[in-house]
MMTF fields as JSON, N, C-alpha, C and O atoms, coordinates in Angstrom:
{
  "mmtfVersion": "1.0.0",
  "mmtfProducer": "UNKNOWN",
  "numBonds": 311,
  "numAtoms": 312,
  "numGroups": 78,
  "numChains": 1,
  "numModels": 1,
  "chainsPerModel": [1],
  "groupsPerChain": [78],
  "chainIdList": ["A"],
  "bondAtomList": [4, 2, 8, 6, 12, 10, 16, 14, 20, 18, 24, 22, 28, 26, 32, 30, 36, 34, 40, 38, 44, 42, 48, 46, 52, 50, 56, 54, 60, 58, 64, 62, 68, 66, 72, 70, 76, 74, 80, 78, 84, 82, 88, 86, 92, 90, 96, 94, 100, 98, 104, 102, 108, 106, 112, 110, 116, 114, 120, 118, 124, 122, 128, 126, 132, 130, 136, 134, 140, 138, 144, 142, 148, 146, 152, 150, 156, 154, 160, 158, 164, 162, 168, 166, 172, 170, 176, 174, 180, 178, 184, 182, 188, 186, 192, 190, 196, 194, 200, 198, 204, 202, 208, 206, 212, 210, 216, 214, 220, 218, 224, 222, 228, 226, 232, 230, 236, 234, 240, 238, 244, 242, 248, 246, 252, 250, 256, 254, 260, 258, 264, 262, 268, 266, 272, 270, 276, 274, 280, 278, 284, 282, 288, 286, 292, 290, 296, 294, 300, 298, 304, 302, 308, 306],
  "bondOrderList": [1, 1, 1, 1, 1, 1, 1, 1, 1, 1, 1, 1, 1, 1, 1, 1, 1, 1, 1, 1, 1, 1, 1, 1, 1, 1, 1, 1, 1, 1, 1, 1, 1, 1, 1, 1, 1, 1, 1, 1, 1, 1, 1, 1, 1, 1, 1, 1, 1, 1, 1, 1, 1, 1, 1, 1, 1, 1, 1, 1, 1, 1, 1, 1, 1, 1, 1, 1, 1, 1, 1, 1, 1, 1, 1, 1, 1],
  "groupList": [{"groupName": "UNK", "atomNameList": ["N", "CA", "C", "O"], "elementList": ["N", "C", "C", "O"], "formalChargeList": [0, 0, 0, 0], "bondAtomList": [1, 0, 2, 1, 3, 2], "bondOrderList": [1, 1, 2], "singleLetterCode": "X", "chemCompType": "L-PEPTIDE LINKING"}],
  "groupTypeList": [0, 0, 0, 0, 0, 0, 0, 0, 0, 0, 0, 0, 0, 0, 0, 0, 0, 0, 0, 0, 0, 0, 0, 0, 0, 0, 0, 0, 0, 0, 0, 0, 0, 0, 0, 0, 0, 0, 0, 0, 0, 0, 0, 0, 0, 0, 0, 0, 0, 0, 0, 0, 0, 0, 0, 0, 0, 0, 0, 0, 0, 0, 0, 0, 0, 0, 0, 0, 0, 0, 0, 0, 0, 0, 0, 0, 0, 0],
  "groupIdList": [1, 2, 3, 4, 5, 6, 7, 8, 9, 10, 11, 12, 13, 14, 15, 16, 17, 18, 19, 20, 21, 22, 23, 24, 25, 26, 27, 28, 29, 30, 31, 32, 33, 34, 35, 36, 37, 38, 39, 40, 41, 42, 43, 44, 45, 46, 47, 48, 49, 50, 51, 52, 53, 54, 55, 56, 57, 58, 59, 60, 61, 62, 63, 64, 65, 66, 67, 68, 69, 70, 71, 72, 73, 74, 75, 76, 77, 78],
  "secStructList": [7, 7, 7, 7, 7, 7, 7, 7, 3, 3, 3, 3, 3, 7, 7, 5, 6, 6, 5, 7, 7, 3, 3, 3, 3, 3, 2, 2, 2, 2, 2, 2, 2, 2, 2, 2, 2, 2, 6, 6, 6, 7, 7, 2, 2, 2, 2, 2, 2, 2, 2, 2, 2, 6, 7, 1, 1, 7, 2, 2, 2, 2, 2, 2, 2, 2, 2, 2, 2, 2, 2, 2, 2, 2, 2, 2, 2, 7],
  "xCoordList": [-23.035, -22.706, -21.38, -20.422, -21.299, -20.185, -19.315, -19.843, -18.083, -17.089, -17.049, -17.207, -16.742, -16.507, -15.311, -14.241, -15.413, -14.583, -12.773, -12.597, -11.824, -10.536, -10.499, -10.746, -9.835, -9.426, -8.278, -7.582, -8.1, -7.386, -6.261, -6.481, -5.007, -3.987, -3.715, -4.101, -2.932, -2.484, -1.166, -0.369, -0.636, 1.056, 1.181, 0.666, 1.997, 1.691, 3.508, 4.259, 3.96, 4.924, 5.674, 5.478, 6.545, 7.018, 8.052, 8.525, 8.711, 9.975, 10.609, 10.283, 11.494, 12.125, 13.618, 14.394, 14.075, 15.45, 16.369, 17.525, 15.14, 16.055, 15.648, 15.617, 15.346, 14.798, 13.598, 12.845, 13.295, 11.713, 11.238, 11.498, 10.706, 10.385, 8.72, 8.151, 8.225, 7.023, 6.707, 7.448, 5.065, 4.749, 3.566, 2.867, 3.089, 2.004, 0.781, 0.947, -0.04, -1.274, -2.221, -2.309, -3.364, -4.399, -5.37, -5.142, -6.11, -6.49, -7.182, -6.931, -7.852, -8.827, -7.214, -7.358, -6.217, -4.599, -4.291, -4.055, -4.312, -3.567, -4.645, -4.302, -5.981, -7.112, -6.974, -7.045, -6.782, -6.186, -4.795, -4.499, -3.804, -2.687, -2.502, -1.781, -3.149, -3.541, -4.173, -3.561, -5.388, -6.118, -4.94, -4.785, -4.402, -3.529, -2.607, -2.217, -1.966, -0.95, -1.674, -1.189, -2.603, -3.483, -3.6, -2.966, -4.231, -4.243, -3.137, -3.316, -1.843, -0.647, 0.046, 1.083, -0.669, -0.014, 1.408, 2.414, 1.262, 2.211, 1.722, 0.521, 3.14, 2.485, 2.884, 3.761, 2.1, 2.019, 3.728, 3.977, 4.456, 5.645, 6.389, 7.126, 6.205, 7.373, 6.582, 7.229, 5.066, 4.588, 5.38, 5.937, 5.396, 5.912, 7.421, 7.73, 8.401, 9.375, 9.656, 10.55, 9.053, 8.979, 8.464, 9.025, 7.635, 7.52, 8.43, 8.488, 8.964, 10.452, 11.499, 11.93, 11.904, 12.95, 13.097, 14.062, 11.573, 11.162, 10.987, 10.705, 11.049, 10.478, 11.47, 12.642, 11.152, 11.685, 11.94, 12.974, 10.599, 10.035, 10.005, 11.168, 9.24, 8.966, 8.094, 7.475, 8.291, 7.449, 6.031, 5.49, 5.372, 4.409, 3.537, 2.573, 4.139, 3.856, 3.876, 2.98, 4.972, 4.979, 3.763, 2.912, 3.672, 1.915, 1.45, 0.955, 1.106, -0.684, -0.412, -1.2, 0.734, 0.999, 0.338, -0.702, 1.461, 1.017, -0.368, -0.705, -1.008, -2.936, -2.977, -2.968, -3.023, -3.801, -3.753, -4.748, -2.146, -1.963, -3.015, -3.8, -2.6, -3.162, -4.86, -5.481, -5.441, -6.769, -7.272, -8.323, -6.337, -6.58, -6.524, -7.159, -5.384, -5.15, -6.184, -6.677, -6.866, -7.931, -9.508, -10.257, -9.623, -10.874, -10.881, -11.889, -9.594, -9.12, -9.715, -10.251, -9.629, -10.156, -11.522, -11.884, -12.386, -13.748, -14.504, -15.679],
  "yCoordList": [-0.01, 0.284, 1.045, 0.641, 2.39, 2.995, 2.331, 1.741, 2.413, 1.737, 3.403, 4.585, 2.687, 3.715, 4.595, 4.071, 6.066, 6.321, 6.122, 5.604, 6.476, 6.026, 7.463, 8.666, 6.072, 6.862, 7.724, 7.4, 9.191, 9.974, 9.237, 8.205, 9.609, 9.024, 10.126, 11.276, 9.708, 10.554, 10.873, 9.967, 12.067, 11.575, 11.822, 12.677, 10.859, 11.112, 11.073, 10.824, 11.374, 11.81, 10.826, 11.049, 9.703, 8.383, 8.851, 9.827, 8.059, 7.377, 6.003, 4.922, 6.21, 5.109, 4.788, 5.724, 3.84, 3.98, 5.311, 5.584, 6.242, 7.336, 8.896, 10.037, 8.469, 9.739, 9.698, 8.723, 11.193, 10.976, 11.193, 12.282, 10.492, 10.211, 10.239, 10.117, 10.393, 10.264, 9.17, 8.6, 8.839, 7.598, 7.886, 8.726, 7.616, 7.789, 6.957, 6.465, 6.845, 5.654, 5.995, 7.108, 5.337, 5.681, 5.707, 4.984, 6.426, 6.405, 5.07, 5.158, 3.877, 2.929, 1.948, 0.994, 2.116, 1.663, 1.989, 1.144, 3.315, 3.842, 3.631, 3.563, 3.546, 2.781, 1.182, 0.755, 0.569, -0.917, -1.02, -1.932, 0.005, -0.313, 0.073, -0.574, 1.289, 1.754, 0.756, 0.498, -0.017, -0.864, -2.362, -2.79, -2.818, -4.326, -3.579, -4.478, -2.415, -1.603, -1.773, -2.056, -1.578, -1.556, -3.115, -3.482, -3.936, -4.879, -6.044, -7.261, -5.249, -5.833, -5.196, -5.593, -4.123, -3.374, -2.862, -2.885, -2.309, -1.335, -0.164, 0.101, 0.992, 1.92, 1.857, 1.095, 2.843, 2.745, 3.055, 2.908, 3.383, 3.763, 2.502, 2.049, 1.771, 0.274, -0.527, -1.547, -0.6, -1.387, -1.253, -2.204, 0.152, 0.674, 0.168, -0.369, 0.274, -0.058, -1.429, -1.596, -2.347, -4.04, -4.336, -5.219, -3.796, -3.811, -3.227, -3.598, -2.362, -1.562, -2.382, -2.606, -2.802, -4.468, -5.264, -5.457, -5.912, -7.177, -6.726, -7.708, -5.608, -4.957, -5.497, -5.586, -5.825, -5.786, -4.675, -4.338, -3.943, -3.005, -1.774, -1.384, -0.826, 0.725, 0.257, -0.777, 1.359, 1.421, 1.376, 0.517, 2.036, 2.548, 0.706, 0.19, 0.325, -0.874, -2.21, -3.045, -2.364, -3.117, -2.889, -3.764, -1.497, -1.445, -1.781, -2.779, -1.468, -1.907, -3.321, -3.805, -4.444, -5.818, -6.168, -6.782, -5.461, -6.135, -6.317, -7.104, -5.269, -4.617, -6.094, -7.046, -6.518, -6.922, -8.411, -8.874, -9.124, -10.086, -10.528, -11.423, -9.642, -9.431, -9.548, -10.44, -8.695, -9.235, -10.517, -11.095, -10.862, -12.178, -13.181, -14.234, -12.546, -14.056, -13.82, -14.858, -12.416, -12.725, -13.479, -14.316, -12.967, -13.945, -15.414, -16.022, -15.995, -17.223, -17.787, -18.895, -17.094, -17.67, -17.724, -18.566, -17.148, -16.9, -18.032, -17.97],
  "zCoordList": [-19.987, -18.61, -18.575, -19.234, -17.64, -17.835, -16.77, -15.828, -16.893, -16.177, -14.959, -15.264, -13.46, -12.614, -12.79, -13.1, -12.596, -12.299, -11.708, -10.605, -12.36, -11.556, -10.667, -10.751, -9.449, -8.031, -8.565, -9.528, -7.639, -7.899, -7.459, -6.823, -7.7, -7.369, -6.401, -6.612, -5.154, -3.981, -3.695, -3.938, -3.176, -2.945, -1.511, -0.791, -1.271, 0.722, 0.893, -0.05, 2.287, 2.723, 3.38, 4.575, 3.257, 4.097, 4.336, 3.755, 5.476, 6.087, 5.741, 6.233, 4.883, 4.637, 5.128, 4.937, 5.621, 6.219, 6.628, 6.307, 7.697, 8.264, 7.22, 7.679, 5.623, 5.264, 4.688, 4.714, 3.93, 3.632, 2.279, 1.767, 1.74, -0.089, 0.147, 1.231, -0.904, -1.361, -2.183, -2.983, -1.798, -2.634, -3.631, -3.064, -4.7, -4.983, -5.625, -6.741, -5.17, -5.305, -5.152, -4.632, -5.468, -5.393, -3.769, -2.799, -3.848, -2.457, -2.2, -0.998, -2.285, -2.142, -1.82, -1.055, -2.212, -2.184, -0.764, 0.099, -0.582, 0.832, 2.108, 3.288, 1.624, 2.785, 3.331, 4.483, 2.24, 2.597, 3.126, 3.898, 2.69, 3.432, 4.567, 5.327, 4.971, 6.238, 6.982, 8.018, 6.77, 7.634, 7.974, 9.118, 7.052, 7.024, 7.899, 8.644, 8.308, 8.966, 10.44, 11.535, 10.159, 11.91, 12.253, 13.243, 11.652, 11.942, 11.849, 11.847, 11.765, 12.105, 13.22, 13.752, 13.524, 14.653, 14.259, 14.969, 12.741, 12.77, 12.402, 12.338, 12.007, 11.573, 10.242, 9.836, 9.374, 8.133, 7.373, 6.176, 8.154, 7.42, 7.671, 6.795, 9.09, 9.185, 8.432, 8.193, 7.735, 6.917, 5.638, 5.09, 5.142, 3.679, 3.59, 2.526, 4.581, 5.192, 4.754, 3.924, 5.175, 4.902, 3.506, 2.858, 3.09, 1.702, 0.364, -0.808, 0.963, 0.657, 0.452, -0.679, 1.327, 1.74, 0.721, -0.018, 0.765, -0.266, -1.712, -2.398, -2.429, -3.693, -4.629, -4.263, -5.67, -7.186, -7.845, -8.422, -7.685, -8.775, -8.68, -8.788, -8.52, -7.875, -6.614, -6.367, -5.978, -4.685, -4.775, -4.078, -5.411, -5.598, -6.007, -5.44, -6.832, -7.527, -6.735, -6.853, -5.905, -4.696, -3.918, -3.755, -3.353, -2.774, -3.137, -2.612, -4.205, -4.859, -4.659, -3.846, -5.286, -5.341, -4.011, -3.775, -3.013, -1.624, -0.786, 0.099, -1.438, -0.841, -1.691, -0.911, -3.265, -3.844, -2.88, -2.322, -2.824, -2.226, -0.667, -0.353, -0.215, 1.265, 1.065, 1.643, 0.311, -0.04, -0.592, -0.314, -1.425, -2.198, -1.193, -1.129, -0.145, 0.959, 1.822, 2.265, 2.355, 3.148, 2.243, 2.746, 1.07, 0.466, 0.762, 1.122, 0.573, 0.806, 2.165, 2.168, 3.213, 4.254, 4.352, 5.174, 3.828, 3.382, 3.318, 2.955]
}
């Protein structure tokens, strides 16, 4: 069985405290963070923003962490 394809990785354009950096991830990454952004009623940059805040690591890496978390905690309710 062949293993699927990897998602292209994307670079998109943010706002972080006043200026503007780039992030880059994979797209199936920036669909989940987009949707958890809606269904928190923010927008995707005060999401990136708060995850920004709380980070250890690189940005990029914090995302993916945070999608994975956020999914793991919605299975949970399942």
């Amino acid at each position: 069985m062949n293993a699927p394809a990897p998602s292209p990785v994307r670079k998109r354009s943010v706002r972080l405290a006043g200026h503007r950096t780039s992030v880059s991830i994979e797209e199936p990454f920036w669909s989940e963070l987009a949707a958890i952004a809606k269904a928190r009623g923010l927008s995707l940059d005060r999401l990136i923003a708060e995850i920004d805040r709380e980070r250890t690591g690189n940005l990029s890496s914090a995302i993916r962490l945070y999608v994975l978390a956020a999914l793991k905690a919605e299975a949970r309710k399942d």
